[in-house]
HTML snippet that shows the backbone in 3Dmol.js (N, CA, C, O; Angstrom):
<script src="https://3Dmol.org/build/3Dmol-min.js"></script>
<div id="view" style="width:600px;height:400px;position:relative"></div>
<script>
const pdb = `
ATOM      1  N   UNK A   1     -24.362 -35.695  23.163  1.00  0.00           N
ATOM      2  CA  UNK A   1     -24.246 -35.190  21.835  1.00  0.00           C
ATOM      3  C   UNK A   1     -24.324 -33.661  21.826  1.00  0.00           C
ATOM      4  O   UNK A   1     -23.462 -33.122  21.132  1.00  0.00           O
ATOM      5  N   UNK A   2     -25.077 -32.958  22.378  1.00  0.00           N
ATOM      6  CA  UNK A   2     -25.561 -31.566  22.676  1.00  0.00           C
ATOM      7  C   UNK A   2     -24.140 -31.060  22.999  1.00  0.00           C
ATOM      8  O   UNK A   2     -23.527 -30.347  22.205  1.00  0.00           O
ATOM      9  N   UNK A   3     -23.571 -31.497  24.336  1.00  0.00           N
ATOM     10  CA  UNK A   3     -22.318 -31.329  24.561  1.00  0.00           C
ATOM     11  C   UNK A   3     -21.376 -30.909  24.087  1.00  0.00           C
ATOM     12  O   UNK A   3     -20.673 -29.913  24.259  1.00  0.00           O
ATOM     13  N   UNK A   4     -21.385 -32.110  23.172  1.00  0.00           N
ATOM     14  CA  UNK A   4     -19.893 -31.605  21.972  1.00  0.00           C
ATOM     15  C   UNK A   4     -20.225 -30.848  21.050  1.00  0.00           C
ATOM     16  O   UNK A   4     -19.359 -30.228  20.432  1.00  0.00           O
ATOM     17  N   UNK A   5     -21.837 -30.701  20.685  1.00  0.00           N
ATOM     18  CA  UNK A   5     -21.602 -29.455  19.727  1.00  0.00           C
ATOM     19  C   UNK A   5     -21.816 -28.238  20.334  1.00  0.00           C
ATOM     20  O   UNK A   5     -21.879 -27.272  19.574  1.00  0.00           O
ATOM     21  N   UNK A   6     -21.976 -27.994  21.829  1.00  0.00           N
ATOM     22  CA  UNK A   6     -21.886 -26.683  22.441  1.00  0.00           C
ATOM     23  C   UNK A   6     -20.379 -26.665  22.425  1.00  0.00           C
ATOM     24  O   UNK A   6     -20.030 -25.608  21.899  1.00  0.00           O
ATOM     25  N   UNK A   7     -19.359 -27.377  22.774  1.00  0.00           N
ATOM     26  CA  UNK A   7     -17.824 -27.023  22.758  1.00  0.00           C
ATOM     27  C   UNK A   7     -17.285 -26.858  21.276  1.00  0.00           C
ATOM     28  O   UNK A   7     -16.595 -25.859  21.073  1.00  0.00           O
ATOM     29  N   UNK A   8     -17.469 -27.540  20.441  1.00  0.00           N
ATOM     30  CA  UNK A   8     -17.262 -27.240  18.992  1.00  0.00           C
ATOM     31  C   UNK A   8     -18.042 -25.662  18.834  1.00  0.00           C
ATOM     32  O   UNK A   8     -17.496 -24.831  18.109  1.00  0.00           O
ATOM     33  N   UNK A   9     -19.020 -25.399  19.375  1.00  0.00           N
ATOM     34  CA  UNK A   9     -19.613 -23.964  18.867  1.00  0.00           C
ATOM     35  C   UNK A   9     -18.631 -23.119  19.596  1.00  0.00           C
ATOM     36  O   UNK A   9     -17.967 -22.229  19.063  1.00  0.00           O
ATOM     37  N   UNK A  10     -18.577 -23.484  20.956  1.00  0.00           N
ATOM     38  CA  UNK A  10     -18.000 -22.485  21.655  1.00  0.00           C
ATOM     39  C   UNK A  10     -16.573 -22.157  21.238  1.00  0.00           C
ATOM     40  O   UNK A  10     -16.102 -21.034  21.419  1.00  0.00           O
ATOM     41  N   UNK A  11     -15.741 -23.377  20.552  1.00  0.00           N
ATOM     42  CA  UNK A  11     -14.469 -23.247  19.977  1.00  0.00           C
ATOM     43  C   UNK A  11     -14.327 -22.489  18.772  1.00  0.00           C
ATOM     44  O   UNK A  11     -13.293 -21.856  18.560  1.00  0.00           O
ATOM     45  N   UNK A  12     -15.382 -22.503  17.884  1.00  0.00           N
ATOM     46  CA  UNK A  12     -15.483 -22.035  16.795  1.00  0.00           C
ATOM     47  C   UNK A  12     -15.365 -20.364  16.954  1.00  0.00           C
ATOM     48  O   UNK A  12     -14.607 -19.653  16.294  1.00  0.00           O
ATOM     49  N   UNK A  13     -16.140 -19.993  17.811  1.00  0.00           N
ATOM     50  CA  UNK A  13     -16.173 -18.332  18.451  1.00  0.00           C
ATOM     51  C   UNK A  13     -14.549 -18.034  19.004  1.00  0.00           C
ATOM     52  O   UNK A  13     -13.878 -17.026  18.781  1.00  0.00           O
ATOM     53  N   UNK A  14     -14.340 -18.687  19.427  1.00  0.00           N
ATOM     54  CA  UNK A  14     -13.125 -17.951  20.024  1.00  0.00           C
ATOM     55  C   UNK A  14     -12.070 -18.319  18.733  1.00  0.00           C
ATOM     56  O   UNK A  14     -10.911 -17.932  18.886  1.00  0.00           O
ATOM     57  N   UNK A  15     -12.344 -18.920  17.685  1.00  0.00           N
ATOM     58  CA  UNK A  15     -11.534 -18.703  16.697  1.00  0.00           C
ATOM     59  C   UNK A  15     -11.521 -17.744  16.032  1.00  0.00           C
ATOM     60  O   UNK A  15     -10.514 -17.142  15.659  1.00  0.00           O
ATOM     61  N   UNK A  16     -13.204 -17.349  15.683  1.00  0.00           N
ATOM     62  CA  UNK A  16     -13.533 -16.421  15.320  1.00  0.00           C
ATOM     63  C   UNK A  16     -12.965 -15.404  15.921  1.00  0.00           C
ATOM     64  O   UNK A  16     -12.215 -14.740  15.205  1.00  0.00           O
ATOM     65  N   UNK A  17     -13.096 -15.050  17.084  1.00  0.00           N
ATOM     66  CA  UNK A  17     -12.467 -14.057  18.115  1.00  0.00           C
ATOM     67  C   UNK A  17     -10.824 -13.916  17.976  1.00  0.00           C
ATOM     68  O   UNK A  17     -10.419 -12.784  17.711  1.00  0.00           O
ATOM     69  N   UNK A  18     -10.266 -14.515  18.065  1.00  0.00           N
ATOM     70  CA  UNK A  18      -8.884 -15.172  17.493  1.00  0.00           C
ATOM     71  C   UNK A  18      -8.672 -14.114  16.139  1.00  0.00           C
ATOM     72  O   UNK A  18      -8.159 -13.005  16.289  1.00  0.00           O
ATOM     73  N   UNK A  19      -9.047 -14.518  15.073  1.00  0.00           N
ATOM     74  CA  UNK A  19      -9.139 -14.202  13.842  1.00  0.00           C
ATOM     75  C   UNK A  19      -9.538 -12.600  13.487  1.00  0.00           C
ATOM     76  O   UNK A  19      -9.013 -11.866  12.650  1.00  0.00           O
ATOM     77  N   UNK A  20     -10.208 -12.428  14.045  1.00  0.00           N
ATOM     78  CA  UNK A  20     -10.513 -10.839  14.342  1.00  0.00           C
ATOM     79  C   UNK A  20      -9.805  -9.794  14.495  1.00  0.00           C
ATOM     80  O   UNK A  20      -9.471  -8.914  13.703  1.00  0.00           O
ATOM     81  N   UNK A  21      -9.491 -10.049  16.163  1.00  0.00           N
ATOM     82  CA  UNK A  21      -8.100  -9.809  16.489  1.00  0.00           C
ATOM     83  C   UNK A  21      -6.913  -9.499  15.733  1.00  0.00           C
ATOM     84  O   UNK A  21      -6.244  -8.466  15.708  1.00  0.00           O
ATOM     85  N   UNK A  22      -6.770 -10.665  15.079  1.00  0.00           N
ATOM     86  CA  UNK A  22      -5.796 -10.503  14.108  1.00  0.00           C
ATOM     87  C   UNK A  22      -5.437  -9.459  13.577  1.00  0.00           C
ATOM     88  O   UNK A  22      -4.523  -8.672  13.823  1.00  0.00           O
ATOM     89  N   UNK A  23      -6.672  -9.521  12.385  1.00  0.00           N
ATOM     90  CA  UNK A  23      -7.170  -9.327  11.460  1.00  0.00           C
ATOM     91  C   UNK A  23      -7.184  -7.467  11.852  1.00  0.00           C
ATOM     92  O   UNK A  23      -6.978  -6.469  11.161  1.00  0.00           O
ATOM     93  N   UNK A  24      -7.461  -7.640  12.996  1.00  0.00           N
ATOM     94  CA  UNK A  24      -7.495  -5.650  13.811  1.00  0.00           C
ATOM     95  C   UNK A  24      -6.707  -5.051  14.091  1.00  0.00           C
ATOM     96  O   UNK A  24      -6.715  -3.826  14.205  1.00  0.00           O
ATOM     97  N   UNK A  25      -5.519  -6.056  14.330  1.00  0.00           N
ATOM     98  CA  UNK A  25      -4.385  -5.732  14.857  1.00  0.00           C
ATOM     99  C   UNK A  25      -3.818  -4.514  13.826  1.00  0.00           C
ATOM    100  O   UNK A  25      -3.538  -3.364  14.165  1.00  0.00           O
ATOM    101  N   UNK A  26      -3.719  -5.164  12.315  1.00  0.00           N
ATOM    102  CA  UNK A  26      -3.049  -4.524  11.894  1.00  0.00           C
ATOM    103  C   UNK A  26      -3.251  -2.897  11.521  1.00  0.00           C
ATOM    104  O   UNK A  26      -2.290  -2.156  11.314  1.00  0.00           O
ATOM    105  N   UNK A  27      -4.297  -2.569  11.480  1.00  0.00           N
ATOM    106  CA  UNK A  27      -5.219  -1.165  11.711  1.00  0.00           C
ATOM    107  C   UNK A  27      -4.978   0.155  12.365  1.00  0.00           C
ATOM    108  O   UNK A  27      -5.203   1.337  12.105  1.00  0.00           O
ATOM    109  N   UNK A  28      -4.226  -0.795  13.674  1.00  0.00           N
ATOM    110  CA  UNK A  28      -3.993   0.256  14.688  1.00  0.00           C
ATOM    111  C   UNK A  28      -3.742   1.650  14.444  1.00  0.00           C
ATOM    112  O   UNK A  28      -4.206   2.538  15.159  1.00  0.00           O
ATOM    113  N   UNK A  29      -2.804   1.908  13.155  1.00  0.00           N
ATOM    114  CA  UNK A  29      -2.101   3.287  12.840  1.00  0.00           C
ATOM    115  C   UNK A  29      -2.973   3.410  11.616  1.00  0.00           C
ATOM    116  O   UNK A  29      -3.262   2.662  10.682  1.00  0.00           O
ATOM    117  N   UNK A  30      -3.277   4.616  11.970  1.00  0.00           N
ATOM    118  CA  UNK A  30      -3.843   5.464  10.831  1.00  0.00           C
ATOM    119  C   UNK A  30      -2.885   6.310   9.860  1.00  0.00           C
ATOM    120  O   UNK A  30      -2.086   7.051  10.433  1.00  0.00           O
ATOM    121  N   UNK A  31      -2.876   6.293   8.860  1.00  0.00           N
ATOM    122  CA  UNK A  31      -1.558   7.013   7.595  1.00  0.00           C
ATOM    123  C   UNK A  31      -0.847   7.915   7.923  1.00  0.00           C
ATOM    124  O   UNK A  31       0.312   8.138   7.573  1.00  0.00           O
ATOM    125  N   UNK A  32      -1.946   8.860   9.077  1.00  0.00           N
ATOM    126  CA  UNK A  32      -0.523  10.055   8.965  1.00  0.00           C
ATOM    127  C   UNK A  32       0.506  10.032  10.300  1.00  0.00           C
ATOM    128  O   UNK A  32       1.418  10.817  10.559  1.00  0.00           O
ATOM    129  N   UNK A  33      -0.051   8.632  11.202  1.00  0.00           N
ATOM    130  CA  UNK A  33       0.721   7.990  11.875  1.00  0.00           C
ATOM    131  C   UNK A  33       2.085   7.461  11.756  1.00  0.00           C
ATOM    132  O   UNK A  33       2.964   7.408  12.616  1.00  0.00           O
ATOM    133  N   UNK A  34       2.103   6.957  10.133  1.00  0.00           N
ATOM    134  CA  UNK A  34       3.305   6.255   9.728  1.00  0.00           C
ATOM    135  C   UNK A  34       4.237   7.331   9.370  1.00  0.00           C
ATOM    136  O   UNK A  34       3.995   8.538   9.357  1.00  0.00           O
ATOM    137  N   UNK A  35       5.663   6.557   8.996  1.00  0.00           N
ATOM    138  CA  UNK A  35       6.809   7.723   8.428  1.00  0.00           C
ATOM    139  C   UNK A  35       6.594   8.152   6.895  1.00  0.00           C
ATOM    140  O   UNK A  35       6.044   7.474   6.027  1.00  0.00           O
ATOM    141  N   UNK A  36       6.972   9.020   6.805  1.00  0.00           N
ATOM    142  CA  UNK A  36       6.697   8.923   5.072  1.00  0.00           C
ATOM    143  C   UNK A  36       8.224   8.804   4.317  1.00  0.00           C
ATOM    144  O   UNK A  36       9.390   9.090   4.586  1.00  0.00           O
ATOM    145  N   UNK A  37       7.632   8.338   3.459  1.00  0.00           N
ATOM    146  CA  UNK A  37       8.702   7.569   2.956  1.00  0.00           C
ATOM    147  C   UNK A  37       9.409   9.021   2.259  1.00  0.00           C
ATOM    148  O   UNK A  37       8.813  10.097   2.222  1.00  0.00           O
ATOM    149  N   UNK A  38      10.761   8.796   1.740  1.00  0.00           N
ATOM    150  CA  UNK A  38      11.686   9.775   1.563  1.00  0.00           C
ATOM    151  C   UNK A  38      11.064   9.990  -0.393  1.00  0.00           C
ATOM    152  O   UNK A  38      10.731   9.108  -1.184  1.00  0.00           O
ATOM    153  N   UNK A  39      11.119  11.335  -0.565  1.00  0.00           N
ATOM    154  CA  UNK A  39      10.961  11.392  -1.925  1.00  0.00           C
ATOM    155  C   UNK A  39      11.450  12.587  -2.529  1.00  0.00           C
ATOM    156  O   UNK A  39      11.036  13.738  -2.391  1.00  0.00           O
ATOM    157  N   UNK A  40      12.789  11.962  -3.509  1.00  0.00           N
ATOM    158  CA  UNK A  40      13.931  12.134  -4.287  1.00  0.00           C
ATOM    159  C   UNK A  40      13.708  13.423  -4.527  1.00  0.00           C
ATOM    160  O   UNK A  40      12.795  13.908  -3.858  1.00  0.00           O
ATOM    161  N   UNK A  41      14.202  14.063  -5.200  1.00  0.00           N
ATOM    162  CA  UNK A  41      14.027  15.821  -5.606  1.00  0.00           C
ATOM    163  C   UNK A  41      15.180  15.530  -7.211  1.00  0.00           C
ATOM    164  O   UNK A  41      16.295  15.017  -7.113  1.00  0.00           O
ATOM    165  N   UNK A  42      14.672  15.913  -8.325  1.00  0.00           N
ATOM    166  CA  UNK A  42      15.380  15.841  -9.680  1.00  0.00           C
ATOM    167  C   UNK A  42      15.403  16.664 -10.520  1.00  0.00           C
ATOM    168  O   UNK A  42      14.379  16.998 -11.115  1.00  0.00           O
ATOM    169  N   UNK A  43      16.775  17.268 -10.799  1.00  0.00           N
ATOM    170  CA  UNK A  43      16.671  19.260 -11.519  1.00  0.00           C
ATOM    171  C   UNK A  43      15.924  19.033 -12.542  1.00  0.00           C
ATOM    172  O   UNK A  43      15.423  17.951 -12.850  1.00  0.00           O
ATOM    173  N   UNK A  44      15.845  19.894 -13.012  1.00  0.00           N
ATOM    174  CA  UNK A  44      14.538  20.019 -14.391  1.00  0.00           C
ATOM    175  C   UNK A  44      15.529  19.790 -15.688  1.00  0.00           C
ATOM    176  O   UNK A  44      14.887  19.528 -16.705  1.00  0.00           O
ATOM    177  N   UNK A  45      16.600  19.823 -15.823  1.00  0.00           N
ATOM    178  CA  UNK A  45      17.568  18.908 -16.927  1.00  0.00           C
ATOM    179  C   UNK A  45      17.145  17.754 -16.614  1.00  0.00           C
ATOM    180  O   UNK A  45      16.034  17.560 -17.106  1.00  0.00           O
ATOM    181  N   UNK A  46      17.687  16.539 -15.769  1.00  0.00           N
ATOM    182  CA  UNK A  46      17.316  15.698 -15.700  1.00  0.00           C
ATOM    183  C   UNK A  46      15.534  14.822 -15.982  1.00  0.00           C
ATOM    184  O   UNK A  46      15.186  13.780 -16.537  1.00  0.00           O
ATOM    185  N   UNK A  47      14.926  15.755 -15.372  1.00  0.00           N
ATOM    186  CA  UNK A  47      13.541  15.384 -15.467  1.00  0.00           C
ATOM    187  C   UNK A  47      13.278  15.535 -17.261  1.00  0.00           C
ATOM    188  O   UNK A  47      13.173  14.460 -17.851  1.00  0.00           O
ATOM    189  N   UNK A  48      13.200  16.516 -17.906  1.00  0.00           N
ATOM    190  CA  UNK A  48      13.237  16.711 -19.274  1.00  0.00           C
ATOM    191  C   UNK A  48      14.305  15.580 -19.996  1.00  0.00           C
ATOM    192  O   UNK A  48      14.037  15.455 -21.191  1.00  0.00           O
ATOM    193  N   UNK A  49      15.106  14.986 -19.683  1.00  0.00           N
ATOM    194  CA  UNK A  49      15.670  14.008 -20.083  1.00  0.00           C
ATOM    195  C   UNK A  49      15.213  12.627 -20.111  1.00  0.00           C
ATOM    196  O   UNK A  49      15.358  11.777 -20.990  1.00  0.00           O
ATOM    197  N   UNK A  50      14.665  12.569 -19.043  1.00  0.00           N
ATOM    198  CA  UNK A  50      13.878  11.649 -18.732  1.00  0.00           C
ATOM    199  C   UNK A  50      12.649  11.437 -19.528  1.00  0.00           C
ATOM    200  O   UNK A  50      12.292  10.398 -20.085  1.00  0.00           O
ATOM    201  N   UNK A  51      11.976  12.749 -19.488  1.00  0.00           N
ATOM    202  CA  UNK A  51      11.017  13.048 -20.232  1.00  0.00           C
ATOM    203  C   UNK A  51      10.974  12.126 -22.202  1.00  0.00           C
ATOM    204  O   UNK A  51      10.301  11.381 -22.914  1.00  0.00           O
ATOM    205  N   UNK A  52      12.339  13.003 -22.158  1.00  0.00           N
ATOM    206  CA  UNK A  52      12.718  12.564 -23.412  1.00  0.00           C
ATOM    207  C   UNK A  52      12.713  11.049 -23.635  1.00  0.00           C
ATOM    208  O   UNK A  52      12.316  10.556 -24.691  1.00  0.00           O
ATOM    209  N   UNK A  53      13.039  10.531 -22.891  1.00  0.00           N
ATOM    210  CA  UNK A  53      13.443   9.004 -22.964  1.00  0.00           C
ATOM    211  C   UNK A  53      12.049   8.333 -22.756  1.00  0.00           C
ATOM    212  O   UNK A  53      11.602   7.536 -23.580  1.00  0.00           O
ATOM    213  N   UNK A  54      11.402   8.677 -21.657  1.00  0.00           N
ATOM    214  CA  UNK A  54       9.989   8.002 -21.720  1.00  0.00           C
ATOM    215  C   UNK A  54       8.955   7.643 -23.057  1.00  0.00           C
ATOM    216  O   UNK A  54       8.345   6.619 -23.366  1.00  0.00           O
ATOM    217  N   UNK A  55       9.104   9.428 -23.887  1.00  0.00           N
ATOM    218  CA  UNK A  55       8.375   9.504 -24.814  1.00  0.00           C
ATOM    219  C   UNK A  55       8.952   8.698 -25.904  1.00  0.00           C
ATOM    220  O   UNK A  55       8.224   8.711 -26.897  1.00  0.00           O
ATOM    221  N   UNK A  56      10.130   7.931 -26.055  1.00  0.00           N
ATOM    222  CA  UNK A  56      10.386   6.804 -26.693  1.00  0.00           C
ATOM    223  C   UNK A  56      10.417   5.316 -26.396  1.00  0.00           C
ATOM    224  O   UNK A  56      10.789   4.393 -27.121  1.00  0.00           O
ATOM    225  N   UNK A  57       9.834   5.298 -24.887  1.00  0.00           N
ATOM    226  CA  UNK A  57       9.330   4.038 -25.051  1.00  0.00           C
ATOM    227  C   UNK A  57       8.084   3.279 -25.873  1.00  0.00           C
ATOM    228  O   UNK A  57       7.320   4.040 -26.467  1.00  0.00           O
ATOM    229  N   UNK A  58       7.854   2.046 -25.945  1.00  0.00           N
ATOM    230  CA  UNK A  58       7.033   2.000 -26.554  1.00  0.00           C
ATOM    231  C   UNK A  58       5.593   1.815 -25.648  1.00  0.00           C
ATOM    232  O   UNK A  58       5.546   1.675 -24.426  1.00  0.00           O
ATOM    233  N   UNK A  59       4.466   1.854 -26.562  1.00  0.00           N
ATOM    234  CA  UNK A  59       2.916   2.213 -25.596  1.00  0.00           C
ATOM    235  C   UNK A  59       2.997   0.992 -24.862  1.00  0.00           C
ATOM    236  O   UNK A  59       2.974  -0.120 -25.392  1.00  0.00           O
ATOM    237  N   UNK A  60       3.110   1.253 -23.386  1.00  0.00           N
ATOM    238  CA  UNK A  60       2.227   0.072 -22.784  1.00  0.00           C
ATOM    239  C   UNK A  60       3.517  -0.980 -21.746  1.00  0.00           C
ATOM    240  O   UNK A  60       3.245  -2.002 -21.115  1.00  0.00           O
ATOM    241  N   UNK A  61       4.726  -0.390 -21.849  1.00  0.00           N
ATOM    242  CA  UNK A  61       6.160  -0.775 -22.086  1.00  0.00           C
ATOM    243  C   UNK A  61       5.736  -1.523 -20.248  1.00  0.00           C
ATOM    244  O   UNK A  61       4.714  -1.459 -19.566  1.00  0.00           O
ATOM    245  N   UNK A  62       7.222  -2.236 -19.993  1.00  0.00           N
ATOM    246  CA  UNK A  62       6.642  -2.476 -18.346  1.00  0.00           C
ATOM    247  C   UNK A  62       7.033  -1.348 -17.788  1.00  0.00           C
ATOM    248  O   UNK A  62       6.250  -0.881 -16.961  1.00  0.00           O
ATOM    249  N   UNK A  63       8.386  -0.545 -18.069  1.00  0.00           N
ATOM    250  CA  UNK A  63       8.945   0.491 -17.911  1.00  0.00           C
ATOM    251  C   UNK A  63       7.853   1.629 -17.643  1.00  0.00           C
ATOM    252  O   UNK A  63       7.583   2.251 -16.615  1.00  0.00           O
ATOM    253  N   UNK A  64       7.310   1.677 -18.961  1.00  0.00           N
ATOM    254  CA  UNK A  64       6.211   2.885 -18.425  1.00  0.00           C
ATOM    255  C   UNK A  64       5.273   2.516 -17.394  1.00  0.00           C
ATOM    256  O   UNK A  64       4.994   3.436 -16.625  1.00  0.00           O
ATOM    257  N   UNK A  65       4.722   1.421 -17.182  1.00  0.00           N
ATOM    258  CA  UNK A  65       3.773   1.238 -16.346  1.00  0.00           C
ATOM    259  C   UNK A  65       4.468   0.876 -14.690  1.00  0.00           C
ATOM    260  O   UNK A  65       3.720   0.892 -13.713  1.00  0.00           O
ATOM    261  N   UNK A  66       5.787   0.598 -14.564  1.00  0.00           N
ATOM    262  CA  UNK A  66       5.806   0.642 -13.357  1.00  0.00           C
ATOM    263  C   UNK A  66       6.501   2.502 -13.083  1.00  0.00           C
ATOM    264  O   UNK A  66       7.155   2.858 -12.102  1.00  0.00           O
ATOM    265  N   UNK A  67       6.188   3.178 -13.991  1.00  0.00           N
ATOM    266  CA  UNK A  67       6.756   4.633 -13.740  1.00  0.00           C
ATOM    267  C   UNK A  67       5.901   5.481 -13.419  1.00  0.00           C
ATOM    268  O   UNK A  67       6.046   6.545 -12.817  1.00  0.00           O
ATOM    269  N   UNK A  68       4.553   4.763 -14.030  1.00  0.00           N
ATOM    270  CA  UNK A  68       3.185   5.014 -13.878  1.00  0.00           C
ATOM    271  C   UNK A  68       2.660   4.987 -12.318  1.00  0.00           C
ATOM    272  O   UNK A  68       2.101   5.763 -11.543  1.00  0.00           O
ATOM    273  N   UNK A  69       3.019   4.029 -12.314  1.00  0.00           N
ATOM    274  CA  UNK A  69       2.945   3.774 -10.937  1.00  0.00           C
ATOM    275  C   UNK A  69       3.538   4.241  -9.702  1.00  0.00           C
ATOM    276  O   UNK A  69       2.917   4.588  -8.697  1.00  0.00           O
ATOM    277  N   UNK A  70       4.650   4.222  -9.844  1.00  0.00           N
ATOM    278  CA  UNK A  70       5.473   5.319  -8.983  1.00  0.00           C
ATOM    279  C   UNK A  70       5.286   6.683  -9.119  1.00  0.00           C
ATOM    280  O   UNK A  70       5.704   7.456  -8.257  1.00  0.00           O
ATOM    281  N   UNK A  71       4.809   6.996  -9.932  1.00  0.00           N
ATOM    282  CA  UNK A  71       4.069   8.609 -10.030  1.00  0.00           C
ATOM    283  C   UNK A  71       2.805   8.395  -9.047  1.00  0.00           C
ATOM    284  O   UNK A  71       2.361   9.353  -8.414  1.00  0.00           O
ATOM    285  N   UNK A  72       2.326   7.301  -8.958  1.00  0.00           N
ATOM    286  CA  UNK A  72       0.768   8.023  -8.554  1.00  0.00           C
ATOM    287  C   UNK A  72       1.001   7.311  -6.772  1.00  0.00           C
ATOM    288  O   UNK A  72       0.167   7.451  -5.878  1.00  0.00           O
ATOM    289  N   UNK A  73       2.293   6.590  -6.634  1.00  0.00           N
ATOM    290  CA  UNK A  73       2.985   6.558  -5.252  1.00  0.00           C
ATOM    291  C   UNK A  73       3.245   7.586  -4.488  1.00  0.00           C
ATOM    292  O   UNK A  73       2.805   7.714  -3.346  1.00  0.00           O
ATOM    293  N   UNK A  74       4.052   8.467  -5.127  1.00  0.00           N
ATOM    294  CA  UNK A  74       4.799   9.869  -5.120  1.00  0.00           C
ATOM    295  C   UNK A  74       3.867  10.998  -5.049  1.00  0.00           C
ATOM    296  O   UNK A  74       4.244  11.832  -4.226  1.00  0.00           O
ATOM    297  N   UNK A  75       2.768  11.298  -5.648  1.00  0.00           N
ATOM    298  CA  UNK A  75       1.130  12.193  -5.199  1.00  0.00           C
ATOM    299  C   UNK A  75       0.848  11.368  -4.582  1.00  0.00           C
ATOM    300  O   UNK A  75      -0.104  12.094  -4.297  1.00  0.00           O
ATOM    301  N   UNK A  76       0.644  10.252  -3.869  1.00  0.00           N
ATOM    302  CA  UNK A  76       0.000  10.233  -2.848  1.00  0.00           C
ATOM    303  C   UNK A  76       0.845  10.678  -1.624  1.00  0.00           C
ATOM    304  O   UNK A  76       0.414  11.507  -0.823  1.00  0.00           O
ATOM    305  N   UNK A  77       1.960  10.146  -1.520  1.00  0.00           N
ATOM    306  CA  UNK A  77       3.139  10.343  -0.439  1.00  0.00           C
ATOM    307  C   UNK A  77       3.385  11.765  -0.202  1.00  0.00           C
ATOM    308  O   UNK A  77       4.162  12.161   0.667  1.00  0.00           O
ATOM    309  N   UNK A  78       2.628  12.634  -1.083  1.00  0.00           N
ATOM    310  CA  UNK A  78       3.267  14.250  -0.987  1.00  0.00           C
ATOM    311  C   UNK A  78       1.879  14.413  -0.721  1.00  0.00           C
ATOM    312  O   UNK A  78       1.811  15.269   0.161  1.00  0.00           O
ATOM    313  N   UNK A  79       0.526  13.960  -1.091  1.00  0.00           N
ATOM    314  CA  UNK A  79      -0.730  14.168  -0.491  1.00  0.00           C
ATOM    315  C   UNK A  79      -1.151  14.166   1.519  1.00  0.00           C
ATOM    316  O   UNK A  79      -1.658  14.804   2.441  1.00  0.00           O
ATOM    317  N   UNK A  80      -0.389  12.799   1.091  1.00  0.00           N
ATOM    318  CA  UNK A  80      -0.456  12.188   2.810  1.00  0.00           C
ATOM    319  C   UNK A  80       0.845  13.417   3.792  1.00  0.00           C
ATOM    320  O   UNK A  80       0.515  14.254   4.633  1.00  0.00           O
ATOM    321  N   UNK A  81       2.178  13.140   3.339  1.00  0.00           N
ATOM    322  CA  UNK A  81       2.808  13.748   3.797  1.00  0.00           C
ATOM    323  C   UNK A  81       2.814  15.304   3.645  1.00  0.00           C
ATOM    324  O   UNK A  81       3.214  16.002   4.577  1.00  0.00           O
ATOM    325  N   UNK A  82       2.538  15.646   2.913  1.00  0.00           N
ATOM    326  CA  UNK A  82       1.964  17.319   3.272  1.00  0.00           C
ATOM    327  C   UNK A  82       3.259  17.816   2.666  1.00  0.00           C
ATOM    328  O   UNK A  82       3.494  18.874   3.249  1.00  0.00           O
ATOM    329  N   UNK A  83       3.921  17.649   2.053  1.00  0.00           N
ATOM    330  CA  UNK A  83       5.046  17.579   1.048  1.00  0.00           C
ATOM    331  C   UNK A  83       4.808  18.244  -0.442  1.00  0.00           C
ATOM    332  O   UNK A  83       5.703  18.206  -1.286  1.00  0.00           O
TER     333      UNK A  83
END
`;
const viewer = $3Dmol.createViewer("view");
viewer.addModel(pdb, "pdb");
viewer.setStyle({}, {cartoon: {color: "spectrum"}});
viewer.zoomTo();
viewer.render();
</script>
């Protein structure tokens, strides 16, 4: 009986170990390791147009919030990338 629950323990660890691993693998590169991603450049007509158009969406829109979002993509990507 002892037996099988020393091999069940011992299996359990190397899953654990297994899982870890994994789990570490993906870590390896640290941010300023990676590429940075490409980010657009837009004349100041355009941007003010844009501008314009935003400020008529309505509060809360999905539009605004995934623009929201890509803004605070874009400071980070020029944070990280030195951009």
């Amino acid at each position: 009986m002892r037996a099988i629950f020393l091999q069940q323990q011992a299996a359990a660890i190397r899953l654990a170990s297994l899982v870890a691993a994994l789990v570490l693998a993906g870590c390896g590169a640290t941010i300023s390791e990676r590429p940075c991603p490409r980010v657009s450049e837009f004349s100041p007509a355009l941007q003010r147009q844009a501008a314009e158009e935003i400020a008529r969406l309505p509060s809360g829109s999905a539009l605004e919030q995934i623009l929201n979002v890509t803004a605070a993509d874009r400071a980070f990507n020029r944070a990280v990338c030195k951009r």
